[in-house]
C-alpha positions as CSV (number, residue, x, y, z in Angstrom):
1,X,-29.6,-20.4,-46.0
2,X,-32.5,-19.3,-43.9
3,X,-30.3,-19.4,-41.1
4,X,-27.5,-17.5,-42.5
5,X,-29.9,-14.7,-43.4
6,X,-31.8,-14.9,-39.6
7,X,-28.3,-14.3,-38.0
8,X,-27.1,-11.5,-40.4
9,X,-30.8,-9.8,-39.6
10,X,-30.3,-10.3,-35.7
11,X,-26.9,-8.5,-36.1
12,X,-28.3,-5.7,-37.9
13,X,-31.1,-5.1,-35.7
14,X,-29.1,-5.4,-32.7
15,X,-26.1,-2.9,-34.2
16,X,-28.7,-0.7,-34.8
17,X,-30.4,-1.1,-31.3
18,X,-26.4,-0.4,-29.7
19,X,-26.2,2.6,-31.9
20,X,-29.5,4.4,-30.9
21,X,-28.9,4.1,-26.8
22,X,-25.3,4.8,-27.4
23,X,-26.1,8.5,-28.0
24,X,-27.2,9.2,-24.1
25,X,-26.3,11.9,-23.5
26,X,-25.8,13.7,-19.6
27,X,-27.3,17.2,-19.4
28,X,-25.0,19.5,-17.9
29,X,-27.2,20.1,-14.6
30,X,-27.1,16.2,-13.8
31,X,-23.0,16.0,-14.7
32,X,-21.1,15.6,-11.4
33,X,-19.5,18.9,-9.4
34,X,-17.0,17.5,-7.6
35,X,-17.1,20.4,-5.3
36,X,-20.4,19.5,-4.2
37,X,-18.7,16.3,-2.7
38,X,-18.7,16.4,1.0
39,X,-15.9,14.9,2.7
40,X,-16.6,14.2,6.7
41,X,-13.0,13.9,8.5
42,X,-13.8,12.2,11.9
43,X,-10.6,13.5,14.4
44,X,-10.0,10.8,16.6
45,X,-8.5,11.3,19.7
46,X,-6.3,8.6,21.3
47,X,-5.8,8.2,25.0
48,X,-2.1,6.7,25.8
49,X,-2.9,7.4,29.8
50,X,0.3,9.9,29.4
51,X,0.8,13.1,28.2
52,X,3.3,12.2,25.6
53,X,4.6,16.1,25.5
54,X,6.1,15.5,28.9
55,X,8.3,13.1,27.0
56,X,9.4,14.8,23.4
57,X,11.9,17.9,23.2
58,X,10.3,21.4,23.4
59,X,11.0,22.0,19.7
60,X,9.8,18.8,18.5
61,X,8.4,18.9,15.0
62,X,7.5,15.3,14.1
63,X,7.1,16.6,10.7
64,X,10.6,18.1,10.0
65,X,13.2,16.6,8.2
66,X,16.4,16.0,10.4
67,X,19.1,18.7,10.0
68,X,21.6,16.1,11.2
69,X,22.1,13.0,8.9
70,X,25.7,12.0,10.4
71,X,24.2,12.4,14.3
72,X,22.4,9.0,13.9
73,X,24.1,6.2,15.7
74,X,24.3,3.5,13.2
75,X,25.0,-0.2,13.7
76,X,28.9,-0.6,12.8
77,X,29.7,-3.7,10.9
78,X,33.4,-4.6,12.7
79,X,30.9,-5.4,15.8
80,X,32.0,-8.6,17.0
81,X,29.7,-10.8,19.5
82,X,32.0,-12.8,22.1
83,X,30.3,-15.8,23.4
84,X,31.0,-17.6,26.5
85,X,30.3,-21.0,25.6
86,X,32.0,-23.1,22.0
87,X,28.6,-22.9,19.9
88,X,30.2,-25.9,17.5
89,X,29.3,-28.1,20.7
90,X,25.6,-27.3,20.4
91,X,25.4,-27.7,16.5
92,X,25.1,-30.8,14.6
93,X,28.2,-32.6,12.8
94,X,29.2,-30.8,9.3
95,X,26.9,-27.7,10.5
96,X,27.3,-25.4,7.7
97,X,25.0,-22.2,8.2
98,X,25.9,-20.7,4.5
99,X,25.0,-23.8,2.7
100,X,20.8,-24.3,1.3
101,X,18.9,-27.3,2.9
102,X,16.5,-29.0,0.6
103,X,13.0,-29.0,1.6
């Protein structure tokens, strides 16, 4: 019984100990002004050992969203690749490339 009443007076004490630093307030000079935050942006310049203007159209905005969706030459799918040689003689026996192998 002792024991029961030690804990339940620990408890108190303790809620009551949270409840009195739980009021801490920040005065208003020490809250944080984010404008007061100073931000150092370090430009750093990157030598390619070529102007890279000399290169690029004269109206080149690397920014700008293309005008011209439909110019861009795309990889068609009917491509076919002819081979010169019979690749079934350089593949094993029942080769089947679409079927899972079984680590």
């Amino acid at each position: 019984m002792k024991k029961m009443e030690l804990v339940s007076a620990a408890t108190v004490v303790l809620l009551f100990a949270f409840g009195v630093f739980a009021n801490n307030n920040i005065p208003v000079e020490k809250e944080l002004d984010i404008n007061s935050i100073i931000i150092i942006e370090e430009e750093v310049d990157i030598d390619l050992g070529f102007d890279t203007q000399d290169y690029l159209p004269a109206d080149f905005n690397a920014y700008a969203y293309p005008y011209d969706v439909d110019g861009f030459n795309y990889i068609e799918e009917d491509d076919t690749v002819i081979l010169d040689f019979d690749p079934k003689e350089h593949l094993p026996e029942g080769f089947d490339p679409y079927i899972k192998t079984k680590k």
